[in-house]
N, C-alpha and C positions, 0 to 999 in steps of 0.2 A: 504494500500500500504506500503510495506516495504521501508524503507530510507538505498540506497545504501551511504556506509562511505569508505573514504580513510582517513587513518591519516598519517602524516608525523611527526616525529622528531626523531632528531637524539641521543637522549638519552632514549636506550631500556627501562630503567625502566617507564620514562614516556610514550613512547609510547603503550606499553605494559597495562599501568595502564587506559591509557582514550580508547582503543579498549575494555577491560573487560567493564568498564561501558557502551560502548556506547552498547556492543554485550549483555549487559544483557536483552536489552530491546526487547521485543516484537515485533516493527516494526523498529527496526534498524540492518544493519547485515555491521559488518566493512567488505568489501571486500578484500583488500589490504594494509599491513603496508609500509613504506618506510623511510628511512634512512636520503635523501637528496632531494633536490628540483627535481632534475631530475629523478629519481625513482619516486615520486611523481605526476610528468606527465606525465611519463611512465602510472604510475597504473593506473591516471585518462584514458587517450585513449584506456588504457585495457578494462578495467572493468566500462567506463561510469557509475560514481557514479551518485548520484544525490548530493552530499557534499562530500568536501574535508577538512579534516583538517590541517592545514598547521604552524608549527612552522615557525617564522621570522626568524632566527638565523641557517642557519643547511650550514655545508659543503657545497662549489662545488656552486650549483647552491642553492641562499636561498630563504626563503620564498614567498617573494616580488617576485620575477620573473618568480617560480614558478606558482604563481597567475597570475600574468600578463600573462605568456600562456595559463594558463587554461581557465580563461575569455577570451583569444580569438577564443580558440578552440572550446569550446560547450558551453554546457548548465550547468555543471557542477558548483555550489556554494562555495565559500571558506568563510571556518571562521581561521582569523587568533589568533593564540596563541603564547604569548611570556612576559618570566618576566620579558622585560622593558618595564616600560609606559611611552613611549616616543613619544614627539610629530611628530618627524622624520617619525619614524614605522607606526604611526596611518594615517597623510596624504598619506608615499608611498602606504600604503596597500590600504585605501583606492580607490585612481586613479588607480593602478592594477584590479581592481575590486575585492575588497573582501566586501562580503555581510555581514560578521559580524567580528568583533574585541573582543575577551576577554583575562584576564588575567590568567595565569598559574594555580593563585591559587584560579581559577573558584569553586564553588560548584559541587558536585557531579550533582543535581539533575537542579541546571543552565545549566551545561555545554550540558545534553540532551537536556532540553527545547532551546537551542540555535542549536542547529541544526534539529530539528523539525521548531523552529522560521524559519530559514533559509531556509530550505528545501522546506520550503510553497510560497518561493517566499518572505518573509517578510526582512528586514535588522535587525540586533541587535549590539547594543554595548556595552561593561563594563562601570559601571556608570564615571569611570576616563576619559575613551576615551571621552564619550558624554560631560562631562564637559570642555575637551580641546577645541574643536572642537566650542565649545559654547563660550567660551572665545576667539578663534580666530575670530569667526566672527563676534563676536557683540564689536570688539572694535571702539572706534569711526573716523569713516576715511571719507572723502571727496568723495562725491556722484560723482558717474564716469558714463559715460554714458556707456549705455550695448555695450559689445562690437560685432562686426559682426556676431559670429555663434550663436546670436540669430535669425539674418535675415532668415533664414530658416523656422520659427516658425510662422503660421498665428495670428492674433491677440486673437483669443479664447485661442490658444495654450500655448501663451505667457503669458495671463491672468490666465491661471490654472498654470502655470510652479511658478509665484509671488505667487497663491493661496499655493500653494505644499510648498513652501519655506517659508509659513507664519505662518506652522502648522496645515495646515486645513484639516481634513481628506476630503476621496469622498465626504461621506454624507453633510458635510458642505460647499463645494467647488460647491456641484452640486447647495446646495441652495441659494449659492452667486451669480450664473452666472442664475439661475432660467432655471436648464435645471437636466433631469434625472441623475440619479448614470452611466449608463450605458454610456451618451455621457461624463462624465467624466472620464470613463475607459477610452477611446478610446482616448480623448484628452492627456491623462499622457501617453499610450501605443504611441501615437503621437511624442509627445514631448520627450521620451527615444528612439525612433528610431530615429526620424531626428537628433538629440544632440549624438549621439553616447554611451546612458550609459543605466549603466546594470539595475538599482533601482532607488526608490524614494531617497534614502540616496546621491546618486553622483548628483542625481537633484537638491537637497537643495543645494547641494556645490558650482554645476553650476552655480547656481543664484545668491548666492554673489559674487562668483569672476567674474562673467563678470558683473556686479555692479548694476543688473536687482530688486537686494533688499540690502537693508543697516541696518546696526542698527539703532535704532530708529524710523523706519519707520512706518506710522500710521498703526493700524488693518486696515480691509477690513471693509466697512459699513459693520451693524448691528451682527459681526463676533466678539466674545469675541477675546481678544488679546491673544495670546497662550504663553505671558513671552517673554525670552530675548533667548531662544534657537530656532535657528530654525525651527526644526519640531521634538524633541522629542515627542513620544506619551506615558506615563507610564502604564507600563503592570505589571509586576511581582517586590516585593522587589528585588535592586540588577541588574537590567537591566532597559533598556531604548530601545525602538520598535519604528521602521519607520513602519507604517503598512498603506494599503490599504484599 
């Protein structure tokens, strides 16, 4: 299957330079460049990619809101690109739903594998992002009780949603609850529809901030303890993978 690509930003030489790379490849075909955020959602509605690449920083309408429509509107993945690593950038993009975050001065041959990574449904971040993000939430704060829009969540649901946030993949998650890979598809595809979000990445996030997991908080019985990040999974030198 070829991976339909839109890129956005508003500096031709770059935009120009990550469509060459992305169109070199075999199953990638960039369908649409665009300037500004709004051309950029334009293209998306046009041309239904299946990824968007999206500059934070662009004229008119920028990246962030960009993304924020295009998460609402379909199915469409964005990976965000921008040379500040700032922790601003990385939460807004984030909650707009963007599925991956890297830095400008991504690799060539990263910057593919992150939107193959993306395009498969998976999340990705630059290893700075995944670091912030780690340091925000593992610092030490006062256990708060989850707050209401976990009440929607049956108790299995809830219990894989703490699993998800602990760093457990399926395979591991299914052998914590003593139930198949398959009833924990369905449990995660659960718990992203009734909570409103798009990936396991805005899951993890979910569950610290309504206080449903804390730092410091013990592994799950006989579940190796996955460190102080919430659910990095390492994949490649150079990135960091939320994966299923």
């Amino acid at each position: 299957m070829t991976i339909r690509v839109v890129v956005a930003d508003d500096q031709e030489l770059v935009r120009s330079g990550f469509s060459m790379i992305l169109d070199a490849q075999p199953d990638i075909e960039v369908v649409a460049e665009a300037g500004d955020g709004s051309e950029a959602a334009w293209a998306v509605r046009r041309h239904t990619p299946e990824v968007a690449l999206l500059d934070i920083r662009m004229p008119g309408m920028d990246g962030i809101e960009a993304c924020r429509e295009i998460s609402a509107a379909g199915a469409c993945r964005t990976v965000m690109l921008t040379t500040f690593d700032s922790d601003e950038y990385v939460y807004e993009a984030l909650h707009a739903g963007a599925s991956g975050f890297l830095l400008k001065d991504v690799r060539r041959d990263d910057l593919v594998h992150a939107v193959r990574v993306v395009a498969r449904g998976d999340s990705l971040l630059a290893p700075s992002v995944a670091r912030r993000l780690v340091e925000q939430y593992t610092r030490p704060a006062a256990r708060r009780r989850p707050d209401a829009r976990l009440d929607v969540l049956t108790g299995r649901e809830r219990e894989t949603l703490l699993l998800l946030a602990r760093g457990l993949s399926n395979a591991e998650i299914a052998a914590e609850m003593v139930v198949s890979d398959h009833t924990v598809k369905t449990h995660v595809g659960h718990v992203l529809a009734k909570l409103g979000l798009r990936d396991r990445i805005q899951a993890v996030i979910c569950a610290y901030e309504t206080g449903l997991v804390t730092a410091g908080d013990p592994p799950p019985g006989g579940a190796p303890r996955p460190g102080t990040s919430p659910a990095p999974v390492r994949n490649r030198p150079g990135e960091t993978r939320l994966c299923g």
